[in-house]
DRENDO-1510 file (C-alpha; in Angstrom, 1 decimal, always signed):
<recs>
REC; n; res; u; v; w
REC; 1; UNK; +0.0; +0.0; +0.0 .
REC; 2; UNK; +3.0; +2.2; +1.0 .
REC; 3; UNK; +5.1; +1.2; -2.4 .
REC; 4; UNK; +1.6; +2.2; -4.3 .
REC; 5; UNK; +1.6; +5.5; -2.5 .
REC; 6; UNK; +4.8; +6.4; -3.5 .
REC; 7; UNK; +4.5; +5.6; -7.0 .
REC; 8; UNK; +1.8; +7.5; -7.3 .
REC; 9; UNK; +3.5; +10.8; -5.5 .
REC; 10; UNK; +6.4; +10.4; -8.1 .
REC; 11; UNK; +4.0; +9.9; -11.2 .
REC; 12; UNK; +2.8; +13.3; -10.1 .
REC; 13; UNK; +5.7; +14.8; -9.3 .
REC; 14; UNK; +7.2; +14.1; -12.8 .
REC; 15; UNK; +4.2; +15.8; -14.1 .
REC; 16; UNK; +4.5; +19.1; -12.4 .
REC; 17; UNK; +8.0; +18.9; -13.4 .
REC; 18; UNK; +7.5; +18.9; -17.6 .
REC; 19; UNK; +4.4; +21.3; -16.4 .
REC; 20; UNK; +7.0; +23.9; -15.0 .
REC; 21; UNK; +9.4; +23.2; -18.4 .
REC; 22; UNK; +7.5; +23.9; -20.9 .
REC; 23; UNK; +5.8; +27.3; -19.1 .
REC; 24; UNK; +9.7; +28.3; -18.4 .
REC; 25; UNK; +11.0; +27.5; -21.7 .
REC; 26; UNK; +7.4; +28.8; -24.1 .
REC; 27; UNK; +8.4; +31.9; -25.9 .
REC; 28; UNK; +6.2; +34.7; -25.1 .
REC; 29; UNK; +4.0; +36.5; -27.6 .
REC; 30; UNK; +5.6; +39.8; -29.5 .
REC; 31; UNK; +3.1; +42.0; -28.4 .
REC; 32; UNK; +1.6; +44.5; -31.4 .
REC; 33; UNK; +3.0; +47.5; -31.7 .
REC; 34; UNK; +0.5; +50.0; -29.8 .
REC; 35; UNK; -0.4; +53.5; -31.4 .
REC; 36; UNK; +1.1; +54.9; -28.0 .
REC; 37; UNK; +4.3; +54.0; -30.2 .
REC; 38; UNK; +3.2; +56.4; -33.0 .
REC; 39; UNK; +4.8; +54.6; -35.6 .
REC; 40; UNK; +4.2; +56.3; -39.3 .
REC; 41; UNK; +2.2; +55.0; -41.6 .
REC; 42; UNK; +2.8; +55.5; -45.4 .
REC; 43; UNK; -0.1; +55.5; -46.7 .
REC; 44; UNK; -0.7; +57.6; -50.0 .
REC; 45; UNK; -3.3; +60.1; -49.9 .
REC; 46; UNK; -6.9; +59.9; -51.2 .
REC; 47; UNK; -7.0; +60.4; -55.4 .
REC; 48; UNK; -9.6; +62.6; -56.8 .
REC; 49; UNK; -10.7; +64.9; -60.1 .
REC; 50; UNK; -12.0; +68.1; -60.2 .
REC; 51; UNK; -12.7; +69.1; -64.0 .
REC; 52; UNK; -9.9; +67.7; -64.8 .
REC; 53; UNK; -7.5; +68.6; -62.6 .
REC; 54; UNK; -5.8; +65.4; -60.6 .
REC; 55; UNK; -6.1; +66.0; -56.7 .
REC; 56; UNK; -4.6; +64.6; -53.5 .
REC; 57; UNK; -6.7; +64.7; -50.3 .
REC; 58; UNK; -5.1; +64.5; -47.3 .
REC; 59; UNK; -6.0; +64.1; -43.4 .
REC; 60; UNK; -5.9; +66.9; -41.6 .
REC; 61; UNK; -6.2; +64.3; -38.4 .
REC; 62; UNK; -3.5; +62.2; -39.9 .
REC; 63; UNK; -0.9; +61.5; -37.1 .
REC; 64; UNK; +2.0; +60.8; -37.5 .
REC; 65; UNK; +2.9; +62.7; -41.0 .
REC; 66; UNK; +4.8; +61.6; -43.2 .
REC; 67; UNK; +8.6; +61.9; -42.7 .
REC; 68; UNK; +10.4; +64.4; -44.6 .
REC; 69; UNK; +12.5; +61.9; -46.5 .
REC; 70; UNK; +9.5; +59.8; -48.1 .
REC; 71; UNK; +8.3; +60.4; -51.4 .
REC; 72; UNK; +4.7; +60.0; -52.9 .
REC; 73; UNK; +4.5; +58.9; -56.6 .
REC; 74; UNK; +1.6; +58.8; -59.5 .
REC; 75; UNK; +1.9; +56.5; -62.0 .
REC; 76; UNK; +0.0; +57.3; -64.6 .
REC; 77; UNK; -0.8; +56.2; -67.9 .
REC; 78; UNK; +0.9; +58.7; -70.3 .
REC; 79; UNK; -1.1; +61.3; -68.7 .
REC; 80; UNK; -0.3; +64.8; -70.5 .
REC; 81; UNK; +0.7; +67.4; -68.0 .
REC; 82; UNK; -0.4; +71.2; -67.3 .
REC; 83; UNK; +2.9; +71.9; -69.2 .
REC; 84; UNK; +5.6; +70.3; -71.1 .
REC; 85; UNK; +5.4; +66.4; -72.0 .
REC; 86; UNK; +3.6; +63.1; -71.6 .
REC; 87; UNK; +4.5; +61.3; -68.3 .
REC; 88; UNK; +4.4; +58.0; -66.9 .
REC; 89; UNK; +4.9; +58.9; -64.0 .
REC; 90; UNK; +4.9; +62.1; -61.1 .
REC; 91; UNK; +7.1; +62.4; -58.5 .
REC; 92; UNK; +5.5; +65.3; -55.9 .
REC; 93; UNK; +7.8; +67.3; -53.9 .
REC; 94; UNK; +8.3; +66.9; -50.2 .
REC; 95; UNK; +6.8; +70.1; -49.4 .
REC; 96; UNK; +3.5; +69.0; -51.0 .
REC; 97; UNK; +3.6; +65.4; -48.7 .
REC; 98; UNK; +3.7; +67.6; -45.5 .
REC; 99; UNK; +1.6; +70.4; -47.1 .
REC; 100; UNK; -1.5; +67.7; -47.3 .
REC; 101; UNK; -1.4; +67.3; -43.2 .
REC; 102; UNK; -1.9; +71.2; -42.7 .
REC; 103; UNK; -3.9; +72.2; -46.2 .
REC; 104; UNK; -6.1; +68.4; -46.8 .
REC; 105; UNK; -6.0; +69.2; -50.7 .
REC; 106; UNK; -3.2; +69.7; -53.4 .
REC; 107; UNK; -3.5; +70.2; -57.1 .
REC; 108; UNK; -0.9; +68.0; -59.1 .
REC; 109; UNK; +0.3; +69.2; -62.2 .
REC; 110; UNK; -1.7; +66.5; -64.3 .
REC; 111; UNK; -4.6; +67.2; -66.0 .
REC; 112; UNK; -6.5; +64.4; -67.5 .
REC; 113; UNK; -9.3; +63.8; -70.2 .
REC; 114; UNK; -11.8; +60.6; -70.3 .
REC; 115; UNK; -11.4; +57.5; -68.1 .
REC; 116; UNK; -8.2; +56.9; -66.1 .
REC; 117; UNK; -6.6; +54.3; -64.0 .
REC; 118; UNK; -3.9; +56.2; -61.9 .
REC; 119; UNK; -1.6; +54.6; -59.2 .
REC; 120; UNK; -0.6; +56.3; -56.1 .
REC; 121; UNK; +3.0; +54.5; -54.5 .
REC; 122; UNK; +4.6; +55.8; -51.1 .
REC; 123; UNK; +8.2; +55.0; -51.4 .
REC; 124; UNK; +9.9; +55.1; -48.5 .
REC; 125; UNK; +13.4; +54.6; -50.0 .
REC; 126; UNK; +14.5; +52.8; -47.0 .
REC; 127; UNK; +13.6; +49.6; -44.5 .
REC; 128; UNK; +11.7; +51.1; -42.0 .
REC; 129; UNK; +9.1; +50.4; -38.7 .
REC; 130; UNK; +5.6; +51.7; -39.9 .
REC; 131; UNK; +2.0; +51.4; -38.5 .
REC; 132; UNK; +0.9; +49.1; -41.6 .
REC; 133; UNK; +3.1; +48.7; -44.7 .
REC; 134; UNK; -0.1; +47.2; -46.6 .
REC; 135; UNK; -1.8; +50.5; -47.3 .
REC; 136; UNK; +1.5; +51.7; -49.3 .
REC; 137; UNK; -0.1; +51.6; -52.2 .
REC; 138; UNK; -3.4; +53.3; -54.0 .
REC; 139; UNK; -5.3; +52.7; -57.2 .
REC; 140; UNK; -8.5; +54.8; -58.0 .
REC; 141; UNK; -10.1; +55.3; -62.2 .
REC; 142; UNK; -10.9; +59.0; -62.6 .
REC; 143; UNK; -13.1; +60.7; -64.5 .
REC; 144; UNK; -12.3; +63.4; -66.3 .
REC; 145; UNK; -13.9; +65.9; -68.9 .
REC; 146; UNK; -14.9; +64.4; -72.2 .
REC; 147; UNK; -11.8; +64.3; -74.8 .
REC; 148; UNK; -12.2; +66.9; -77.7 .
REC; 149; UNK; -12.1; +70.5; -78.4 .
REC; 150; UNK; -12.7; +72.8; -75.6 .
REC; 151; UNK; -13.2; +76.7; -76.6 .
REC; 152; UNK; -13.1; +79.3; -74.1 .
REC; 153; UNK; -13.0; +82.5; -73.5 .
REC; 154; UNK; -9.0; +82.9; -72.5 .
REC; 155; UNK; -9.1; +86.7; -72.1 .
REC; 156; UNK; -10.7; +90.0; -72.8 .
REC; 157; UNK; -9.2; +93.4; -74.4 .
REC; 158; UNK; -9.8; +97.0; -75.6 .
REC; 159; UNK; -8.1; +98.1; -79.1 .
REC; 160; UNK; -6.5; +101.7; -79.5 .
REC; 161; UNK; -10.2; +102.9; -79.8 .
REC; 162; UNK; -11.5; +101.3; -76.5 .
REC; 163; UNK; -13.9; +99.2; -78.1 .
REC; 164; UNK; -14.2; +95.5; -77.1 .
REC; 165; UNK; -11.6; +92.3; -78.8 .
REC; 166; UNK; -12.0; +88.8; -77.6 .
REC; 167; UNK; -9.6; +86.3; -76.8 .
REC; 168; UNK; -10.4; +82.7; -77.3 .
REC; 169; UNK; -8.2; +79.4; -76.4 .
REC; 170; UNK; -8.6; +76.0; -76.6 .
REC; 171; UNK; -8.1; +73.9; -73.6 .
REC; 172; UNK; -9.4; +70.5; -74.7 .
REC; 173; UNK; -6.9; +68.1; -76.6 .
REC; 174; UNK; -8.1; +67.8; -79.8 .
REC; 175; UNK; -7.8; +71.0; -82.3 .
REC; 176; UNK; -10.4; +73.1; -83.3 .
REC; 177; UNK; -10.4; +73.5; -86.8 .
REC; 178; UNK; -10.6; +76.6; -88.8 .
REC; 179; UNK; -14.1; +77.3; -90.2 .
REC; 180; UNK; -15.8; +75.9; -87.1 .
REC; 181; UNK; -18.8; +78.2; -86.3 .
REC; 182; UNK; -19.4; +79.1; -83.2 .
REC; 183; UNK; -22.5; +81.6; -81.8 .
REC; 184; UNK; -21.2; +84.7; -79.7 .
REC; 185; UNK; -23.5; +86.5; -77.2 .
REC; 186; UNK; -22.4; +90.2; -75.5 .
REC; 187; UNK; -23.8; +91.2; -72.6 .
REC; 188; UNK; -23.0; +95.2; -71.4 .
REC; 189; UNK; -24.2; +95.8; -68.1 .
REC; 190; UNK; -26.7; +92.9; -67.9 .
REC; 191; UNK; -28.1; +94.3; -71.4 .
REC; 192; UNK; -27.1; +91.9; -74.4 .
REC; 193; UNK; -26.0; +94.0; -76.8 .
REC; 194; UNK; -25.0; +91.6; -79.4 .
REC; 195; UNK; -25.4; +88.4; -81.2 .
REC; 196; UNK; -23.9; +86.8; -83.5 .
REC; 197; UNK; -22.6; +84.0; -85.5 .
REC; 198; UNK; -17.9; +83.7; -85.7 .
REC; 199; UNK; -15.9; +81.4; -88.4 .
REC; 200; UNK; -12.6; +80.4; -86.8 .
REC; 201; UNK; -10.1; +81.8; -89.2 .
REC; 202; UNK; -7.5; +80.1; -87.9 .
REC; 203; UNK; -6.9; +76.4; -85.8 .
REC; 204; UNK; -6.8; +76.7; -82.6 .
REC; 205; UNK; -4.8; +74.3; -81.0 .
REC; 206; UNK; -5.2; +71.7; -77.9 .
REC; 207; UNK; -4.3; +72.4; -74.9 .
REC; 208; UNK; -3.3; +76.3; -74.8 .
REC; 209; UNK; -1.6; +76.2; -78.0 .
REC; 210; UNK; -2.3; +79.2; -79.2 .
REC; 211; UNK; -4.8; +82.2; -78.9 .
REC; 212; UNK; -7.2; +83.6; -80.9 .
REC; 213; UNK; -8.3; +87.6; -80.9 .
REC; 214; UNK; -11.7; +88.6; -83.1 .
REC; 215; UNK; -13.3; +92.4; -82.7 .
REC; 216; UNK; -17.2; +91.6; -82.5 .
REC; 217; UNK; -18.5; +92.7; -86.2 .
REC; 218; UNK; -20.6; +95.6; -84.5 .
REC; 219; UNK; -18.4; +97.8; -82.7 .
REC; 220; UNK; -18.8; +97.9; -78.5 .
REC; 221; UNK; -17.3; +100.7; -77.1 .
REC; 222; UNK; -16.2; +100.4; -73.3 .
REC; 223; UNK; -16.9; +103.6; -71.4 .
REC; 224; UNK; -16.7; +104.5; -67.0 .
REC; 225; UNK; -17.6; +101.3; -65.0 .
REC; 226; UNK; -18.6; +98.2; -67.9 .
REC; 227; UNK; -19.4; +94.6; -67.1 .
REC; 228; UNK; -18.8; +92.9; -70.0 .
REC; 229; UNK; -19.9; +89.0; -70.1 .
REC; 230; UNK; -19.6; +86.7; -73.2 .
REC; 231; UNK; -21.1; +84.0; -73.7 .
REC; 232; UNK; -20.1; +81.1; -76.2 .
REC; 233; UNK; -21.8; +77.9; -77.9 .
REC; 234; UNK; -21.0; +75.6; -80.6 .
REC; 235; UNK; -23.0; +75.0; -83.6 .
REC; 236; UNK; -22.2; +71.4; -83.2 .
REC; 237; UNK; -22.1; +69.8; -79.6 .
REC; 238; UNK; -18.2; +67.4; -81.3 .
REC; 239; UNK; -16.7; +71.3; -81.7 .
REC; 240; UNK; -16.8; +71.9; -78.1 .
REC; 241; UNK; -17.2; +68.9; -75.5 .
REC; 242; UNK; -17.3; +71.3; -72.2 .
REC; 243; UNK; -20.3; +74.1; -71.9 .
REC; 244; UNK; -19.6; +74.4; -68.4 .
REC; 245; UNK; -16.4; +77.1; -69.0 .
REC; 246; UNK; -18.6; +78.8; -71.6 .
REC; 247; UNK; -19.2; +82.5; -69.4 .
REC; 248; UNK; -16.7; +84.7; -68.9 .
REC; 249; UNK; -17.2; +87.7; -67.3 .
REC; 250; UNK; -15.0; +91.2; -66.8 .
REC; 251; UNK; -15.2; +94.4; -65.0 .
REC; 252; UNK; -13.6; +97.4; -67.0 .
REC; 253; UNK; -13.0; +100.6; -65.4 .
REC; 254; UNK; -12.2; +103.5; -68.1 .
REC; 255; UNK; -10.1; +106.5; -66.0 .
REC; 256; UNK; -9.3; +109.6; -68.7 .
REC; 257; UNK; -6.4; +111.8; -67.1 .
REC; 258; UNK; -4.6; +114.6; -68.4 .
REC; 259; UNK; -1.5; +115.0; -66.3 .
REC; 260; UNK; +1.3; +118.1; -66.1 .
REC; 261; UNK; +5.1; +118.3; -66.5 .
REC; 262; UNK; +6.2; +115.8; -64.1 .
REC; 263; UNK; +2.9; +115.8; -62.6 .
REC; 264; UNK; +1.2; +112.7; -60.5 .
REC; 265; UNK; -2.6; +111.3; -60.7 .
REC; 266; UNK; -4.4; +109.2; -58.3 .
REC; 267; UNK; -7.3; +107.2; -59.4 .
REC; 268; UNK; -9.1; +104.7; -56.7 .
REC; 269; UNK; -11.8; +101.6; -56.9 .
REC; 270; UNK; -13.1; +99.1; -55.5 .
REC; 271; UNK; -14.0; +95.3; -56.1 .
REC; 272; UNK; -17.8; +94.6; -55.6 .
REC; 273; UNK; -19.2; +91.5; -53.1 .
REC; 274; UNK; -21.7; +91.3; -55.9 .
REC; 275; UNK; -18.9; +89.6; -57.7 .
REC; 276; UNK; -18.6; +86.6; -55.8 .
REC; 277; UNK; -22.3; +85.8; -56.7 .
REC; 278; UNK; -21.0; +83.1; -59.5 .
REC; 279; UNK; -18.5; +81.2; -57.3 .
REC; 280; UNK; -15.4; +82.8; -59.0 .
REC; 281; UNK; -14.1; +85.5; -57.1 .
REC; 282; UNK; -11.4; +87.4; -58.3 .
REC; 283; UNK; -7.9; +86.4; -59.5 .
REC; 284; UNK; -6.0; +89.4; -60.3 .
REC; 285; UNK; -6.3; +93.5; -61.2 .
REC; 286; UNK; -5.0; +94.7; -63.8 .
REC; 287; UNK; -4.0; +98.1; -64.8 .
REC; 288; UNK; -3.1; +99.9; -68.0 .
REC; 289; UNK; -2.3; +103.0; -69.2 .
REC; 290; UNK; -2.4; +103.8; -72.8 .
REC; 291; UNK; -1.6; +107.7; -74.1 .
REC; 292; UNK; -0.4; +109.5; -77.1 .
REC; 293; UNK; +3.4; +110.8; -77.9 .
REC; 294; UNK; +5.5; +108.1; -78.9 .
REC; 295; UNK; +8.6; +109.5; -76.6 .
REC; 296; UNK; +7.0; +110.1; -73.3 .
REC; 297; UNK; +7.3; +108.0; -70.2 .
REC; 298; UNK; +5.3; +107.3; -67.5 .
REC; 299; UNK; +5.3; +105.7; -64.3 .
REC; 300; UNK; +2.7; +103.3; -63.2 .
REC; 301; UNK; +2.1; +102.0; -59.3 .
REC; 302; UNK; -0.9; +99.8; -58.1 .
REC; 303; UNK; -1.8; +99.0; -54.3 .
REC; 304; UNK; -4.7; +97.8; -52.3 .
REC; 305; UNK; -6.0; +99.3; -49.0 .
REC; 306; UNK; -4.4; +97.3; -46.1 .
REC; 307; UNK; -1.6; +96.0; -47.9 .
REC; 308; UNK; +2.1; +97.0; -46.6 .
REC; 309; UNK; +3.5; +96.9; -50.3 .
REC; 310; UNK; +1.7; +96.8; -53.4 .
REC; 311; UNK; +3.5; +96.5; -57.2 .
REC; 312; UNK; +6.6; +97.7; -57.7 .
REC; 313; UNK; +6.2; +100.9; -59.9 .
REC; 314; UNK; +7.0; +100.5; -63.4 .
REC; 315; UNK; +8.1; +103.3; -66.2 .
REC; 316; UNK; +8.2; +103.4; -69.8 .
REC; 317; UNK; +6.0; +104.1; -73.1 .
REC; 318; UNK; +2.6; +103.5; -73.7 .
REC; 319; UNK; +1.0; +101.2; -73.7 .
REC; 320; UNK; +2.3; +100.4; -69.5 .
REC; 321; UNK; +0.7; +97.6; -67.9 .
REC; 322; UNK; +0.8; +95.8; -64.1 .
REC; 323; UNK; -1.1; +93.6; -62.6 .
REC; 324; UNK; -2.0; +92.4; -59.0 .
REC; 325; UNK; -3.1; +89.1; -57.4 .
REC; 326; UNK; -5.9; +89.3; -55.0 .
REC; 327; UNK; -7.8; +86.3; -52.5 .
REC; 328; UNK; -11.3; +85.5; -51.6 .
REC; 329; UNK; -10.4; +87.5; -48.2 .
REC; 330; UNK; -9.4; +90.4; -49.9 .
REC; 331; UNK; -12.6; +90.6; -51.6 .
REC; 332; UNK; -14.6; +90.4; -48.9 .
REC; 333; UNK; -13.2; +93.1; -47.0 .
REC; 334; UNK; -14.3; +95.3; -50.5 .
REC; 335; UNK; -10.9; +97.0; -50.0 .
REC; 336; UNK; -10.0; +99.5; -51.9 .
REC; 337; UNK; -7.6; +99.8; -54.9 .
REC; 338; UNK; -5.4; +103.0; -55.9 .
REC; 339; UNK; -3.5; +103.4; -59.0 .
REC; 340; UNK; -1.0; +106.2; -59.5 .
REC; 341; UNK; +0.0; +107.6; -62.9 .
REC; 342; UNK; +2.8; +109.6; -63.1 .
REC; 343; UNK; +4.1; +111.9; -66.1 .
REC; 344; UNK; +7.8; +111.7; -66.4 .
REC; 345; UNK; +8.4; +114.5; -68.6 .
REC; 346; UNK; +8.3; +118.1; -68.9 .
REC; 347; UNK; +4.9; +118.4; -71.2 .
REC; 348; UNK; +1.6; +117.6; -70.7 .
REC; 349; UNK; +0.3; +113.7; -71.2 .
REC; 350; UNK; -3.6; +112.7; -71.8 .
REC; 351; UNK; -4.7; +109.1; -72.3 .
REC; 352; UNK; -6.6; +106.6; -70.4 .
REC; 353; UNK; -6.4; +104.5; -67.6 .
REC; 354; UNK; -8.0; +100.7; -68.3 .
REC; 355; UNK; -8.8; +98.7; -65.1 .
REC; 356; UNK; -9.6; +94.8; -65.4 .
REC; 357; UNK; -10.8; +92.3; -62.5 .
REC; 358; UNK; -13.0; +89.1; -62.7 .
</recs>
């Protein structure tokens, strides 16, 4: 009974034994890394479209950024750029990776037409610890604007008579022939003061290539305060595939001066709120003078209310032109603009003072 006893006390003693070796010798678990650790993560930003234009959105939550070093590529499918060649593929700048943790969206360059597949690829250039290095990599199919022609209305101008020229472009990819007829609409203070139909005389070609000037066939003089807005529309929906960029719309602002030996003019102006009705608000002022007498100079200066410097002063012969950037928060503060002429020689100069903004 004793012997049994015993056996049994050693059978269980044995037991506890390999029970305590293989609980001293098991190799713990490699615990996860937490996000206490605040490892990066790579991942490539959100890919979008905006008429075209190829975006990268960003998290303004995002934490951690990306580091400095890391780069963020597109590949893309011979995608034509903004400017300058075809491209397989982009490789953004370091201050645009950082820029989309503080601003959550960045314009590339690329521009793109019809149906895309585009890649987005964080390279990280070297082995590193991140949060999760499956997300390195994006794929998204854009949409962009319908391949084609794409008139519009690049720019408005006065000729030596003040009367109004238009300026058309092409931003589509496919040419615009010459002889393609397009119907023009004038409006002059909210009144449309003409209509009528233009022949291209002249192809205009894809993507910027070139621009296009035509005086209306009925003559539209610009006089004081003028908002001018043209309107354009294809006889044949192949000759322009985008009617959404088909208004543009100007404010001129006509100043006469007569100015003395060596004298000095100052004309001022403001930007209306009402302008910001469309959506658009301004991009830029612009300022010209235009006068008679071949040898005289003048000196031209532009500045906005509220601004410590304004546009360095230029001199020279007619016809002398500056312009001015301006933001959505300039605009709402209606601030206003001053424009100084000045008459660098010893007899008298008259001409005008043309003022352009959006």
């Amino acid at each position: 009974m004793m012997l049994k006893g015993a056996i049994c006390f050693f059978a269980f003693a044995v037991f506890l034994f390999g029970c305590a070796t293989k609980m001293t010798h098991a190799p713990l678990p490699t615990p996860a890394p937490s996000q206490s650790e605040a490892l990066p993560d790579f991942a490539p930003p959100d890919i979008s479209s905006s008429e075209g234009d190829v975006e990268l959105s960003g998290d303004e939550e995002a934490s951690p950024v990306l580091a400095r070093e890391e780069k963020v590529a597109l590949l893309v499918p011979s995608i034509q750029p903004k400017s300058g060649a075809p491209v397989e593929s982009l490789e953004l700048p370091d201050m645009a990776i950082t820029d989309l943790f503080l601003d959550p969206t960045f314009t590339t360059p690329l521009n793109i037409f019809g149906r895309h597949e585009i890649h987005a690829h964080v390279d990280t250039g070297h082995e590193t610890r991140e949060w999760d290095k499956e997300n390195n990599h994006l794929e998204r199919t854009l949409e962009g604007p319908p391949a084609g022609p794409d008139l519009v209305v690049r720019d408005l101008d006065l000729t030596e008579d003040l009367e109004l020229s238009i300026v058309l472009s092409n931003a589509g990819e496919v040419d615009v022939r010459k002889g393609v007829t397009f119907r023009i609409q004038i409006f002059l203070n909210g009144r449309k003061v003409s209509e009528f139909d233009h022949f291209t005389s002249e192809v205009l070609r894809a993507r910027f290539g070139n621009v296009y000037t035509f005086d209306p066939p009925y003559r539209i003089g610009i006089t004081g305060i003028s908002r001018v807005k043209v309107l354009i529309s294809p006889r044949r929906a192949s000759d322009d595939v985008r009617l959404e960029n088909n208004v543009f719309e100007r404010t001129f602002v006509i100043f006469p001066f007569r100015i003395g030996s060596q004298g000095r003019e100052e004309f001022s102006f403001s930007v209306l709120l009402q302008d910001l009705k469309d959506g658009n608000p301004p991009d830029k002022v612009k300022a010209e003078a235009r006068w008679g007498g071949g040898s005289s100079k003048l000196g031209l200066s532009l500045n906005a209310s509220g601004q410590v410097k304004g546009v360095p002063a230029v001199s020279g012969k007619s016809p002398l032109k500056v312009e001015y950037p301006i933001d959505f928060v300039e605009v709402q503060k209606e601030s206003v603009w001053k424009v100084s002429v000045i008459n660098l020689v010893e007899k008298k100069v008259e001409g005008h003072l043309i003022i352009q903004h959006h």
